[in-house]
N, C-alpha and C positions, 0 to 999 in steps of 0.2 A: 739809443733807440730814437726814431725819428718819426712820429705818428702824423701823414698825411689825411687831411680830413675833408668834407666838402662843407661850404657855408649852410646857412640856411636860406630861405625864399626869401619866410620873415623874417624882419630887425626890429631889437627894443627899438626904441626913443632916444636921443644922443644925449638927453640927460638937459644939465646945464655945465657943463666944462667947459675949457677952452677949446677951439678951433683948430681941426686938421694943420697936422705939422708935416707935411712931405717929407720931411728929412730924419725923421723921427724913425721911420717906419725902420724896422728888420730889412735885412737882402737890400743892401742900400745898391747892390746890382742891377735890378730892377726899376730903380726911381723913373726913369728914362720914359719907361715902356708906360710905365705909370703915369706917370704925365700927359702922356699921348691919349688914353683914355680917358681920363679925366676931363682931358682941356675937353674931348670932343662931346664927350656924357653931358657934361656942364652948356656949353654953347647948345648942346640940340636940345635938350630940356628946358631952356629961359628961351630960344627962338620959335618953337613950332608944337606944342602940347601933344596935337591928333598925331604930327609925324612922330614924335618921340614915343608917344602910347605904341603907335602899329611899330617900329623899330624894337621895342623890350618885351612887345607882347605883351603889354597890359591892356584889362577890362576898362571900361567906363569908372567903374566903382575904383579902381586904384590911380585917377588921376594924380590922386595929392602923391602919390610915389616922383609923379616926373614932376612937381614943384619941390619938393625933398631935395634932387638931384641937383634942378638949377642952382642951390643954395650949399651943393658941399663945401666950398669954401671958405663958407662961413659958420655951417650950424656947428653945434657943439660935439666935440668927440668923447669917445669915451671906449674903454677896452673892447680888444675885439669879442674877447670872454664875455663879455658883458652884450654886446651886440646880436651876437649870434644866438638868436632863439630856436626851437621846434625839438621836434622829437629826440633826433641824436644829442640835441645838446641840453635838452631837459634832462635825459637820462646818463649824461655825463658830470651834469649836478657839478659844474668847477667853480660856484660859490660857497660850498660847503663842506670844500674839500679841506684837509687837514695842513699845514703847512707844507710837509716833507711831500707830500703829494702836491699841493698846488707849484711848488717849486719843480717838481718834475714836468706836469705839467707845461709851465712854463718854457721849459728848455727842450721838449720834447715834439709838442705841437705845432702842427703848422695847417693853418686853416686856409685852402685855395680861393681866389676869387676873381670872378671875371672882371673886376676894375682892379683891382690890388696885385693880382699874380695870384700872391700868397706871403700872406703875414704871422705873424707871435699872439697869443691872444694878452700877450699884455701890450701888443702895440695898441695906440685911440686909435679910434679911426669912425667918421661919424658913422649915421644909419644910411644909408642908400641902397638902390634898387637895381642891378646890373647883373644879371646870369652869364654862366661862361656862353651859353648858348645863343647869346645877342650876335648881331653880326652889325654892325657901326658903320655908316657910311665911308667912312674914312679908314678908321684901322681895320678894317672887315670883320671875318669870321674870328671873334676873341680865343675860342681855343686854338686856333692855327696861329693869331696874332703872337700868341704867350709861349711858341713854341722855342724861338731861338734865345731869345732871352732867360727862359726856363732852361734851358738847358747848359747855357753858359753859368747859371749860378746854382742850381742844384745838385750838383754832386757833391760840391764841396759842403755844402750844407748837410747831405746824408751823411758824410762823414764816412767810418768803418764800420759802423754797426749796423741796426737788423733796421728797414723800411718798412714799418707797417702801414699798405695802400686802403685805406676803407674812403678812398673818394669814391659816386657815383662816376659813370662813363665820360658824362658832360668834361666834367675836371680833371679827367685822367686824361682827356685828351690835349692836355694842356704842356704834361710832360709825363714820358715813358722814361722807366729807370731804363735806361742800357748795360750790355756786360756785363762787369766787375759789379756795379749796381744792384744792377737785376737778379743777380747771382745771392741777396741777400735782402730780397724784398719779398714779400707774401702780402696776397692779398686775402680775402675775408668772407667769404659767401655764406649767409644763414639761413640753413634750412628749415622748414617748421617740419617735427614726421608727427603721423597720426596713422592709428590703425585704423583700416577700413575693410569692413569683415573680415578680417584677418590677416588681412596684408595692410604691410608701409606704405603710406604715402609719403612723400615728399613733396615740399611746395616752400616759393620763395616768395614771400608775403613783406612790401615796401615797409609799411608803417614800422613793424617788428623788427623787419630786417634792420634800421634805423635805431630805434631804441636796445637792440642789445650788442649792437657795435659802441654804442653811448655807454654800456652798461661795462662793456667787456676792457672798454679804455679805463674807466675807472677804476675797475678792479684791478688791471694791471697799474696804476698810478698809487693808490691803495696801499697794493702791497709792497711798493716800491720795486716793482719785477725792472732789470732792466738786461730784457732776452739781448744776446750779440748777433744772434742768427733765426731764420727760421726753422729751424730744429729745435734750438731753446725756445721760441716762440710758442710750440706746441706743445712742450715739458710744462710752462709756464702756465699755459691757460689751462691746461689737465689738472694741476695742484691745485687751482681756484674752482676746478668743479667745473670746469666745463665739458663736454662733450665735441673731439674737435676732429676729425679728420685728412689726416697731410700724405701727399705723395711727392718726396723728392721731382724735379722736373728731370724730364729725361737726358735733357743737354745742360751744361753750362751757360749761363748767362741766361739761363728764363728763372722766370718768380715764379716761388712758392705760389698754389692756392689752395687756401685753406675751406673747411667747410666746418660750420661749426653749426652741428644740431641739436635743434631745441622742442620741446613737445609739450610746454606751455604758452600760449600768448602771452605776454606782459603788455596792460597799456599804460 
């Protein structure tokens, strides 16, 4: 099983560890692409403040994000588990997880990023500020940037088994399972229902949405579930209580989507 994720906005603090190792990182297919962004994040952040701000789309108030960046190559790293804060990955809780789980985990997760691609969350990697949605003067639009390179190292990374997609659009634009791929990927849409005078509603509510894809990783990591298909996928999350929704695709080579309804908020 191979669980595509999206980063978060926010980043812990890198800690005090050692320093970004380039070569370290997972998907050493990637290094390349990586570099490209890097060198340019880094030069526009230590050259131009206002232009780097209007370039990532940050506020006044998140200045210190583009001083963070000019200094990735030196600040301190530390796991990407560790990096990656917010909702989804409050509710994924992978510092508390039990070994057998933090081990899947490990070998299962792959957390996208518009400087990174996409890495391990046991790869460091410091805190920095880069959405896939930036567009770089130099490497351009990031998610068209990460297209060919994503695509030359991903599949073999999916491997034969089931793709569970719960990135937002931003990261999914980054790489599409194709075919044979595609044919064994599902993605994840949470619905909140509520009755309203007597009728269902349904509504897809962000924060929620968020917190029970965090919720719903861990219980499959938990139980040690490791679906091969989305068929088992939906067998799996039914046994842990969930309420889940699947309809075969009509053709070969498209992805599962899955819905999984909920009628409590959790925050």
């Amino acid at each position: 099983m191979l669980v595509l994720l999206p980063p978060s906005e926010g980043k812990a603090a890198g800690g005090s560890g050692a320093p970004l190792e380039p070569r370290s990182l997972s998907l050493p297919g990637l290094a390349e692409a990586r570099a490209g962004v890097l060198d340019e994040l880094v030069e526009l952040c230590a050259a131009d403040e206002l232009k780097a701000r209007e370039v990532l789309g940050l506020s006044e108030g998140l200045r210190g994000e583009v001083a963070k960046n000019a200094e990735l190559r030196s600040a301190a790293a530390r796991s990407a588990g560790e990096i990656y804060t917010g909702v989804l990955y409050d509710a994924l809780g992978l510092a508390d997880l039990a070994p057998a789980a933090r081990a899947l985990a490990e070998e299962s997760l792959l957390v996208f990023s518009g400087l990174w691609g996409a890495v391990r969350i046991s790869d460091r990697i410091p805190s920095y500020r880069c959405s896939m949605g930036v567009k770089l003067p130099g490497c351009g639009a990031l998610g068209a940037y990460w297209r060919e390179p994503m695509a030359q190292v991903l599949p073999a990374v999916a491997g034969e088994g089931l793709v569970l997609d719960l990135r937002s659009a931003a990261y999914a634009s980054a790489w599409k399972p194709k075919g044979e791929v595609a044919g064994r990927t599902a993605t994840v849409r949470v619905l909140h229902s509520q009755m309203v005078d007597g009728v269902e509603k349904r509504s897809v509510v962000s924060h929620f949405n968020k917190a029970t894809k965090g919720r719903l990783v861990r219980d499959l990591l938990l139980a040690g579930a490791a679906p091969a298909s989305p068929a088992e996928l939906v067998g799996a999350l039914r046994d842990l209580g969930y309420v889940v929704e699947a309809e075969a695709p009509a053709k070969p080579g498209r992805a599962w989507a899955l819905d999984v309804v909920v009628t409590q908020i959790h925050h």
